[in-house]
N, C-alpha and C positions, 0 to 999 in steps of 0.2 A: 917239605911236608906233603905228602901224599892225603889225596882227598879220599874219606873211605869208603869202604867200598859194599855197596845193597847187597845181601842176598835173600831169594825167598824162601820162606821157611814152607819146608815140606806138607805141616798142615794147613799151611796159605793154600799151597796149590791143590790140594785134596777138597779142602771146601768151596773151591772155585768150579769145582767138577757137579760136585753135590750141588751147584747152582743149575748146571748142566742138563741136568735128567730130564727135567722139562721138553729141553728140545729133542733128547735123545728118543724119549717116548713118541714124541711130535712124530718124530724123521722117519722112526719106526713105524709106525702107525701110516704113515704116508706109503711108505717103500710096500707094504703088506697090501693097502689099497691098490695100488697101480698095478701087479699083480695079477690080485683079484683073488688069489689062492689063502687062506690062514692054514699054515703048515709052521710045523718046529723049522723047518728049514727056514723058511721063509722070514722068519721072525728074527732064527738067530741070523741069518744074513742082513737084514734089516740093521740091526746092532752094529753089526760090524761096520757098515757100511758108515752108519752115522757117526760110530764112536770115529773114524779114521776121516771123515769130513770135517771132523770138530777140532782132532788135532792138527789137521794140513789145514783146512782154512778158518778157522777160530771167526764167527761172525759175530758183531757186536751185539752186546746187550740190549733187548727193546724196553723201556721205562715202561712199568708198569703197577698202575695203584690201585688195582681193581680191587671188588670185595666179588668174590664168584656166589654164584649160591648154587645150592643144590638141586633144588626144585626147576630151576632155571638151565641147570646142566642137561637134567632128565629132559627137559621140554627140548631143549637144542638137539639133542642126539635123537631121541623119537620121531621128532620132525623130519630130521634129516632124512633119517632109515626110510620114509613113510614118502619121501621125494625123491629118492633115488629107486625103489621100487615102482611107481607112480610114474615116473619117464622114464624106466625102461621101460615098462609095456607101453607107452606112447610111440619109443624110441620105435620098438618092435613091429609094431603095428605099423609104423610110416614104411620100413625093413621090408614086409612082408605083403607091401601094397606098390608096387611101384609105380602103377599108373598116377599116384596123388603126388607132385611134384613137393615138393619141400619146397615153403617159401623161407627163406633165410636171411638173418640180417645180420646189423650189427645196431644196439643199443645202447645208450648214453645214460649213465645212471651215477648222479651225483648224490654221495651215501652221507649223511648225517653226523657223524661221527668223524673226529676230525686226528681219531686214534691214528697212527700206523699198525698196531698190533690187530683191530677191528678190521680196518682196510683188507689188512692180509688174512686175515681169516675169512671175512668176507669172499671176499676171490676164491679163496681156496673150497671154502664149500660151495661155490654156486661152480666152478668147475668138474669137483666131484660128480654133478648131478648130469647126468647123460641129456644130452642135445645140447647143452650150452659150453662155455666154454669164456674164460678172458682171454681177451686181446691185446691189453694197455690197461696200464692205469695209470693215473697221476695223482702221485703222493701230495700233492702243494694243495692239489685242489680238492684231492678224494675223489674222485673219478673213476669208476671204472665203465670200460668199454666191452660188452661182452656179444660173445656173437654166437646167435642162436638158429641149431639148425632148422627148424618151423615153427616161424611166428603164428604161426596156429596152432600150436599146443600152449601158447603162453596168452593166449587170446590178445595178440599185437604186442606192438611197444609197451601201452600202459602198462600191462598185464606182466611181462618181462621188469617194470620195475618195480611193480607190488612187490612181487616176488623176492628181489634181489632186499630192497630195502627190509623188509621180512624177516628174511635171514638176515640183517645185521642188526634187527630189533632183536630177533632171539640171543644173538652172542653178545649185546650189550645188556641185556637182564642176565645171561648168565653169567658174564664177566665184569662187567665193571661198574664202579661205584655210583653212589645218590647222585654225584655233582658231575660225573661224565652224564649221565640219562638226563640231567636237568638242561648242560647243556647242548647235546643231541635234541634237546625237545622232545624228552618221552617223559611220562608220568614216573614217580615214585617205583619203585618195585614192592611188593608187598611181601608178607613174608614165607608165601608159597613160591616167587618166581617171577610172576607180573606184574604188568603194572595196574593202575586202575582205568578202567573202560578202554583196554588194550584187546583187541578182538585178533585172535591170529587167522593168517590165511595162507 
């Protein structure tokens, strides 16, 4: 007696794809940043690159139960825009001064959120934003390590984790649920995006 035998049905594997997009957008969207160019080229290379990432090395799923919201998307992406403009002319300016020595470090910044998915976004946009950059992190602990090229554009250490933590206040109103922010330790989100007596900086 032969034990029988699985196979997966064709629309298994097609809605596992359609789970997919997410990241493929993500990968996209990254590949375009680094860059630096938005071009059809660049885009449809971006695709490719990601769709062939996803089939060679298939990364697992991150659990996620968030409620995103809109007003809280807009406020993340505005920010962002408005940080990344804001230290390039900082960047530029240290660029175009060389007598002012860049004092650089490395900052220890223990994030609130005990997501993996928040973690990595975290990182990911406080990298995007020109002078800084992550070094480490530690997933157990939620750590990250990031090293900045002058701690005088982020007015020191403190100023370097307002910052950071900031940006992972923004991605946790705009992504995840009442009882991840409750216990993060942030207020409610209300139903524009924030929370109550949440002052951004």
């Amino acid at each position: 007696m032969t034990a029988p035998t699985t196979t997966t049905a064709p629309g298994r594997s097609l809605a596992s794809w359609f789970h997919r997009w997410p990241m493929l957008l993500w990968m996209t969207a990254l590949w375009v940043l680094l860059w630096g160019d938005l071009t059809l080229a660049n885009v449809l290379a971006g695709v490719a690159i990601a769709a062939i990432l996803l089939i060679v090395a298939p990364m697992p799923a991150v659990g996620y139960a968030g409620r995103p919201s809109f007003f809280g998307l807009v406020h993340l992406v505005g920010r962002f825009i408005f940080d990344v403009l804001h230290a390039s002319v900082q960047v530029s300016w240290l660029a175009l001064h060389p007598r002012k020595a860049p004092q650089g470090g490395v900052v220890r910044i223990r994030l609130r959120s005990a997501s993996d998915l928040i973690l990595t976004l975290t990182g990911v946009f406080t990298s995007l934003v020109p002078g800084s950059i992550i070094v480490e992190a530690h997933r157990l602990t939620g750590t990250l390590y990031v090293h900045v090229l002058d701690l005088g554009m982020t007015d020191g250490a403190d100023g370097m984790r307002k910052m950071v933590l900031a940006q992972e206040r923004r991605l946790l109103y705009a992504l995840a649920n009442q009882e991840d922010l409750a216990k993060a330790g942030l207020p409610r989100r209300r139903w524009w995006g924030g929370g109550r007596g949440e002052v951004d900086q």
